[in-house]
C-alpha positions in Angstrom: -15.1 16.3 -5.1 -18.1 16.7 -2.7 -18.2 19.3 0.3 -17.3 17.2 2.6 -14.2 15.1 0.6 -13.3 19.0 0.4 -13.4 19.4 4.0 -11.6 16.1 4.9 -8.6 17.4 2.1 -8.2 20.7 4.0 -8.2 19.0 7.4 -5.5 16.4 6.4 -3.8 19.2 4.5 -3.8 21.4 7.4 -2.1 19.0 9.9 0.5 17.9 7.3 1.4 21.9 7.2 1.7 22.1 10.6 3.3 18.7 11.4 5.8 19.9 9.1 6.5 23.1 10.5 6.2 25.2 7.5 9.0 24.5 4.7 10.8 21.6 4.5 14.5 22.2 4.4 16.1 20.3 1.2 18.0 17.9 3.3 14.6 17.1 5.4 12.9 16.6 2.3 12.1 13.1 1.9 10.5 11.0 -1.5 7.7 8.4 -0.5 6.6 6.3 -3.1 3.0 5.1 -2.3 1.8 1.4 -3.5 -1.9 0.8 -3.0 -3.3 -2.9 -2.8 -6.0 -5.2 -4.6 -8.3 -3.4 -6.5 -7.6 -0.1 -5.6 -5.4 2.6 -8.1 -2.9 5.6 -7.1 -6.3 7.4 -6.4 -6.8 6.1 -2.8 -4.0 7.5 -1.7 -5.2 11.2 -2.4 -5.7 12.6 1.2 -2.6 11.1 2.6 -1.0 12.3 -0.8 -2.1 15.8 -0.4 -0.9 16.1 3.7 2.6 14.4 2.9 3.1 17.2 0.0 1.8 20.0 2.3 4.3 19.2 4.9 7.0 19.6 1.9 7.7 16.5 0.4 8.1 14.5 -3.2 4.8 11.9 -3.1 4.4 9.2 -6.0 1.3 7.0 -6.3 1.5 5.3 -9.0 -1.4 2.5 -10.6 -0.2 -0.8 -10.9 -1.0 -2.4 -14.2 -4.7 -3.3 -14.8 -5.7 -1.1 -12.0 -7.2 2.4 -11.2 -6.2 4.5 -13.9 -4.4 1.5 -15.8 -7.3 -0.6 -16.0 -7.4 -0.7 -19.7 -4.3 -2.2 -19.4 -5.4 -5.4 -17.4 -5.0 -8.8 -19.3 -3.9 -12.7 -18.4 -0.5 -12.1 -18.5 -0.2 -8.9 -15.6 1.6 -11.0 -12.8 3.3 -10.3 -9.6 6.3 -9.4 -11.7 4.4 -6.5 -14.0 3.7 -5.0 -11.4 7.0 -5.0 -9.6 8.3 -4.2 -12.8 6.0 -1.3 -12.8 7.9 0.3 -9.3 11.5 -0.3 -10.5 11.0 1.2 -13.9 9.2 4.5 -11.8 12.6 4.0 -9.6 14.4 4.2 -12.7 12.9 7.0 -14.9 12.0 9.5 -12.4 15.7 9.3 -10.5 14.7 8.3 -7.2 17.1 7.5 -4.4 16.6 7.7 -0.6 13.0 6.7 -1.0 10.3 5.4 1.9 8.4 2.8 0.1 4.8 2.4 1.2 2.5 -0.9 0.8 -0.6 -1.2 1.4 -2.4 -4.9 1.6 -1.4 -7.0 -1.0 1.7 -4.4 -2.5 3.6 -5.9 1.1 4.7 -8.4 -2.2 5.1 -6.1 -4.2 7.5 -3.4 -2.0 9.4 -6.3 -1.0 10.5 -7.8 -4.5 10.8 -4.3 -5.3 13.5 -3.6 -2.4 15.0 -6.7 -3.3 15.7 -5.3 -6.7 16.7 -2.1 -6.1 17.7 -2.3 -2.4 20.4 0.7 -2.6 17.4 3.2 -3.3 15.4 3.0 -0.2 15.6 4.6 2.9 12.7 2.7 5.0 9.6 0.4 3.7 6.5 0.7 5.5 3.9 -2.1 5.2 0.4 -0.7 5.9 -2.0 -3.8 7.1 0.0 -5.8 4.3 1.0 -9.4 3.9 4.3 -10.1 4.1 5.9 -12.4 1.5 7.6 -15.7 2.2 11.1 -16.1 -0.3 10.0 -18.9 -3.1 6.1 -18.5 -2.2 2.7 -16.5 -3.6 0.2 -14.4 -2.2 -1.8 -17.4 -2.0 -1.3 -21.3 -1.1 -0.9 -23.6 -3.5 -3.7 -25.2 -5.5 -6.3 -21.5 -4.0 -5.9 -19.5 -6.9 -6.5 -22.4 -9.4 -9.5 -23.0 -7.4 -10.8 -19.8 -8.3 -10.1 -19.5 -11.7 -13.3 -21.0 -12.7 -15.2 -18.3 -11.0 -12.9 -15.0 -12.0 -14.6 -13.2 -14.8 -13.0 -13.8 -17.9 -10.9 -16.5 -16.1 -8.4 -14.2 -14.2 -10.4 -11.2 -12.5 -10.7 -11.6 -9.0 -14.5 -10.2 -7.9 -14.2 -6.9 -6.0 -14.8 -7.2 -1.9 -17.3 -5.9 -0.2 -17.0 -2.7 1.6 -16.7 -3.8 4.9 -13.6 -5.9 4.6 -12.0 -2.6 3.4 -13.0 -0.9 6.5 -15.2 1.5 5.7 -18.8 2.0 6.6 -21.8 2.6 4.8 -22.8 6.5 5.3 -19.0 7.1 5.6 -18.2 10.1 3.2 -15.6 8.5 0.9 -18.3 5.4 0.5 -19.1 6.1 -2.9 -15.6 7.1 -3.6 -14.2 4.1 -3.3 -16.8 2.0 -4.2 -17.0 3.7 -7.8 -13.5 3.5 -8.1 -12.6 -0.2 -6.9 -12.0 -2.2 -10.2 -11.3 -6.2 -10.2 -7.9 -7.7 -9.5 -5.6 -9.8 -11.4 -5.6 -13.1 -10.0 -2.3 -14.2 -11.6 -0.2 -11.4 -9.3 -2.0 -13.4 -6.3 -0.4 -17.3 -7.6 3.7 -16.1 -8.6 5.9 -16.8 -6.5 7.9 -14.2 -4.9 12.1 -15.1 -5.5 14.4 -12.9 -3.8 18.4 -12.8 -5.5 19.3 -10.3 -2.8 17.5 -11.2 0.9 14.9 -8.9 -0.1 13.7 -6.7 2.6 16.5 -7.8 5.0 19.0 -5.2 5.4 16.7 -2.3 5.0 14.7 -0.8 8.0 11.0 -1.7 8.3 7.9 -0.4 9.9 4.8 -2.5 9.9 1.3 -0.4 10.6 -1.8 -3.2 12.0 -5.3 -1.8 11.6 -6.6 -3.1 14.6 -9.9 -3.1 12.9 -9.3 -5.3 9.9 -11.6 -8.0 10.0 -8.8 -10.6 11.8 -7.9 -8.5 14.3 -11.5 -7.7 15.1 -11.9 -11.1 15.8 -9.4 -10.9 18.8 -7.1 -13.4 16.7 -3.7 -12.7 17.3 -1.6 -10.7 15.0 1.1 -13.2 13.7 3.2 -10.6 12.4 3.3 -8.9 16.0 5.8 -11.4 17.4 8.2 -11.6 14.4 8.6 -7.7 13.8 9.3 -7.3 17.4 12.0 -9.8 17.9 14.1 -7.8 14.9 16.1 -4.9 15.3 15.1 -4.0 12.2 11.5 -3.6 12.5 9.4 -1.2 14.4 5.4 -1.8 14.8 2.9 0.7 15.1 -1.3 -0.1 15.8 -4.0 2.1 14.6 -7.6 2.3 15.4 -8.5 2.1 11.5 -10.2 -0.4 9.7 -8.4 -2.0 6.6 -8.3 1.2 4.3 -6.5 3.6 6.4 -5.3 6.0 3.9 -9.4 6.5 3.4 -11.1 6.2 6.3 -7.8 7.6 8.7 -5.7 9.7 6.7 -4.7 12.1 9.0 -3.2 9.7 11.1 -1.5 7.7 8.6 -0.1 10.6 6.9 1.1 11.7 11.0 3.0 8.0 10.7 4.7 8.4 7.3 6.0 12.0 8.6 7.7 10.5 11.7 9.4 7.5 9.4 12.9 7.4 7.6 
């Protein structure tokens, strides 16, 4: 870690303390489970990590198969469902219950199949700048991903973005972090088809989190998800001046808004 990663960890570490008012008391003490998005692993989630346990609480951040830390585990066959498979069976072996579940990006599939699934065990689910599944439709339309297929390395490796769709500008001080760490992305977990048995999110209450500096809000497009959150009870929406990688380039702030949900 350089200086100033160091610095940013004590700063975010610091508020968490304080925003959490010393100890946690064990009935305050709440489990987040963290789900980062394409390309990324459980490592982008260390500052907001490291303020949510210094305020007292249980933090899991997990790699989804073929990514981050698990990248030796990538191959043709890691779908939407390995890596939905990947959050229950953490749901199952480490005992959780009462859990926020977070998604970042492209995991708004996977949290929500997960819910779905194991709906009884969740407390809140927070999509941060995600896309929000459809019931009996994939990540993307029909006929897209096969269309890129020809181009994926090895045939199913989806090229890694550039920096500035993530949000996060050259010079910034987690630059090279990221960039050294972003590996490519299963394209077959982009083309399954998300199939709820059990309504999946519905029932269970939701906050969605718009980085008002992603590339389509920057445009000055309107947010689609805006006007369908906030005509159900069980949605709240919260904006934030952050570019698409929040838990990098705003950590403080996001780790602020997981402390004040479930």
């Amino acid at each position: 870690m350089t200086r100033r990663e160091l610095v940013l960890s004590t700063a975010v570490i610091a508020f968490a303390a304080n925003a959490g008012g010393g100890a946690v008391k064990a009935e305050n003490k709440k489990t987040y489970v963290l789900v980062h998005g394409a390309w990324h692993g459980g490592w982008c989630w260390r500052y907001v990590k490291d303020g949510l346990e210094a305020a007292g609480h249980r933090v899991l951040s997990p790699s989804l198969t073929g990514l981050g830390d698990r990248v030796h585990l990538r191959n043709p066959d890691v779908n939407l469902t390995t890596h939905v498979n990947d959050i229950v069976n953490l749901f199952e072996f480490e005992d959780l219950s009462d859990v926020v579940l977070v998604g970042h990006s492209y995991a708004g599939h996977v949290v929500s199949w997960v819910t779905d699934r194991v709906k009884d065990r969740i407390k809140q689910v927070v999509y941060l700048d995600a896309v929000l599944p459809t019931d009996g439709k994939a990540f993307l339309p029909p006929g897209v991903g096969e269309a890129r297929i020809p181009e994926a390395k090895d045939g199913y490796l989806m090229a890694k973005p550039g920096m500035d769709f993530l949000g996060i500008p050259e010079g910034h001080m987690l630059y090279d972090w990221v960039g050294s760490r972003l590996v490519e992305h299963p394209l077959p977990t982009l083309m399954e088809a998300v199939v709820y048995d059990y309504g999946g999110p519905a029932g269970v209450p939701k906050t969605f989190v718009r980085c008002t500096k992603n590339p389509r809000m920057a445009s000055g497009e309107a947010d689609p998800v805006a006007e369908m959150v906030n005509a159900d009870s069980e949605w709240d929406y919260i904006t934030l001046d952050a570019g698409h990688d929040l838990m990098v380039t705003a950590p403080k702030e996001t780790t602020e808004i997981l402390l004040g949900i479930g």
